[in-house]
N, C-alpha and C positions, 0 to 999 in steps of 0.2 A: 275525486278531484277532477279528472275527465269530465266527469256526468256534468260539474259544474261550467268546468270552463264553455260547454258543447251549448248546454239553456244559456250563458250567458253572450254569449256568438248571437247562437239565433234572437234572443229578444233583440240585440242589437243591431243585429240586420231586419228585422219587424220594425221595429221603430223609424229606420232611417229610409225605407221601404214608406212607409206611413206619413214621414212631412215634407217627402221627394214630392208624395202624391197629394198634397192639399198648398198651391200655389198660394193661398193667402195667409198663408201662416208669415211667409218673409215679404207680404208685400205694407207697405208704409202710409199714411196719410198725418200732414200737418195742419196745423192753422196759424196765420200769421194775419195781425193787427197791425195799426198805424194810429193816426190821428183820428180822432171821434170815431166814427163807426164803421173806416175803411177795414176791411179782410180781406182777405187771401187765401184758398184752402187747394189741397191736393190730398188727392186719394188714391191708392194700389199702385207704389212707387218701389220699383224693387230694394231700393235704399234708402234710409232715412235721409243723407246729405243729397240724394235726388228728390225729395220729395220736400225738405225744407226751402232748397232751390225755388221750387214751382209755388209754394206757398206766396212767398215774397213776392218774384215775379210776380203773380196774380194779385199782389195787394200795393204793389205801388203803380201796376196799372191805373188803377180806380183814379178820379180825377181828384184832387186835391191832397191826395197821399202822401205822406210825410213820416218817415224814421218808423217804417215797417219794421218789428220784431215776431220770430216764431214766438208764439206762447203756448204750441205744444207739439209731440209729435209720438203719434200711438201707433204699434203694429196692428195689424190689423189679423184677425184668428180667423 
């Protein structure tokens, strides 16, 4: 039961060791639409509600833009 609990520790500290060290596992990118062909996108945003933000943002900049919605939002690996 030791033996066990001792490989389960470590795989656990391996793992967590492992997505400390690859920054784009928690980073976020969206895309957000409007009217006709207006978009909006954001890329390697440490949070999807920072990164939905920046979508929008960037799609009701665009000139005639109107009722921007995210239409999606992926982590990125």
């Amino acid at each position: 039961m030791k033996r066990l609990m001792i490989a389960a520790g470590a795989a656990l500290i391996a793992s967590t060791a492992f997505l400390a060290s690859t920054p784009e596992a928690s980073a976020w990118g969206c895309e957000a639409r409007g009217n006709g062909t207006t978009r909006g996108w954001s890329t390697r945003y440490p949070t999807r509600a920072a990164a939905a933000n920046r979508a929008l943002r960037e799609c009701i900049r665009r000139p005639g833009a109107r009722r921007c919605v995210i239409t999606y939002c992926d982590p990125y690996r």
